[in-house]
N, C-alpha and C positions, 0 to 999 in steps of 0.2 A: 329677326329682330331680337334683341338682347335688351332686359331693363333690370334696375335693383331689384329684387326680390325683399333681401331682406340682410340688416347688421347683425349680427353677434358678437353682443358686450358684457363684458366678464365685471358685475358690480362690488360694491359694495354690502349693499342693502337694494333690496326688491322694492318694498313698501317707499321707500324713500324717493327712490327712482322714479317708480312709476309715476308719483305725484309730480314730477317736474314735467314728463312728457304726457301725461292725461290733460294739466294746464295746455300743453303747445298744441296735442290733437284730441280736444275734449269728444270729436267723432266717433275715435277708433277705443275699442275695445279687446277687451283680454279676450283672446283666441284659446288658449290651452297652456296647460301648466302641469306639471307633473315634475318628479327626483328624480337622479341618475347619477350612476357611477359616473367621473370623470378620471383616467390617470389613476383611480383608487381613492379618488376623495369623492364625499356625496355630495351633491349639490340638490338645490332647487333652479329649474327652468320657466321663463314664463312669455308667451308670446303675446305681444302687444299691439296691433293694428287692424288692417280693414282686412278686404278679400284679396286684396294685392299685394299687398307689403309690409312692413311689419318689423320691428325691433326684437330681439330674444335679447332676454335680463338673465342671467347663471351670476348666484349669488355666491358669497363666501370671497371676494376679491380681495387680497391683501396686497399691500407697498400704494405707491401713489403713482397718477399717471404722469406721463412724461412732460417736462417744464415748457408749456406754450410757448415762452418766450425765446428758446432754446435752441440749437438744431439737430437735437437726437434724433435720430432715425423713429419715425413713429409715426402715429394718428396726428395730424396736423388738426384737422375739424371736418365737420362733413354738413351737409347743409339740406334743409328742406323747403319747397319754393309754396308761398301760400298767396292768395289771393287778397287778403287783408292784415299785412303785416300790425298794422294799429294795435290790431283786436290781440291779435297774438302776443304781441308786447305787454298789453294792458290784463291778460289772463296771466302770464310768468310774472308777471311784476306784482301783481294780486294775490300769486301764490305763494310768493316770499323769493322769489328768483330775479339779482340784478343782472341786468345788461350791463357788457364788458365793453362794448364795444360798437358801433354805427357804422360801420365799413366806409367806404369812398363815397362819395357823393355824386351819384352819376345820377344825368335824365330818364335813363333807359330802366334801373333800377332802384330800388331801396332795399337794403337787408339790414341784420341785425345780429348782435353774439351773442350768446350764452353759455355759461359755465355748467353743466349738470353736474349732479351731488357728487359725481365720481369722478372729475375735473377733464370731462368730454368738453371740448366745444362744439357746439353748434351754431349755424348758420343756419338763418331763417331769413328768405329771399321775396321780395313783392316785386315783378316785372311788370315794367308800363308799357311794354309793348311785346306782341306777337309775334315782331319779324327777329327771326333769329340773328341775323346781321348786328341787329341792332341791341338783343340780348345781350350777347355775346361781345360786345364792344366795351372798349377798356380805352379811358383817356390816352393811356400812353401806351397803346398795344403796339402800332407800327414800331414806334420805338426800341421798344423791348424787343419785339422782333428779329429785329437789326442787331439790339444786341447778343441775341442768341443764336445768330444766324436761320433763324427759321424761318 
């Protein structure tokens, strides 16, 4: 079996950051932090989540990320799935962070966007059901399908 371990994202600002994703997993805590060479420039590192998985923040990030609405080759968004999307909403939006975005409107799911300080998106997902058939269903999947030949 194969699962995420862990992102590695190159910020802006540490302090900054953290406070967006402390809001989304008030749970998970700083693992370990320490400086290091990168290429010859110093950096601070710092890891942020449980015993499983875990985000690394490497500060000193310059230029801007790449334009969401755009098609550059890049991070598109990446997404994390919670049990009470509400609560999650109501912590980033208490923390000073809006939602971008409400995705599709399907029965099977509810999810959610957000912009982090470093102009990441993420996706934050509440599934109403177990079966993955049903997870994994998309109004117009067949369709698409079709059009893709897949």
């Amino acid at each position: 079996m194969v699962h995420l371990e862990h992102i590695n994202l190159v910020v802006k600002d540490i302090p900054e950051t953290l406070t967006f994703y402390q809001a989304a997993f008030p749970h998970w805590h700083i693992r370990g932090r320490d400086t290091q060479t990168w290429y010859g420039k110093k950096r601070q590192w710092l890891h942020f989540g449980d015993d499983y998985q875990y985000l690394t923040f490497n500060d000193g990030g310059t230029g801007e990320n790449r334009n969401l609405q755009g098609a550059t080759v890049g991070l598109a968004h990446f997404a994390f799935v919670t049990n009470n999307l509400q609560a999650l909403i109501t912590r980033l939006e208490t923390a000073g962070f809006e939602r971008t975005s409400s995705g599709e409107v399907l029965t099977q799911r509810k999810n959610a966007y957000f912009i982090d300080p470093n102009g990441f998106e993420v996706e934050f997902v509440e599934y109403t059901s177990d079966i993955p058939q049903e997870r994994n269903k998309y109004q117009e999947s067949q369709k698409h399908s079709q059009e893709l030949n897949v």
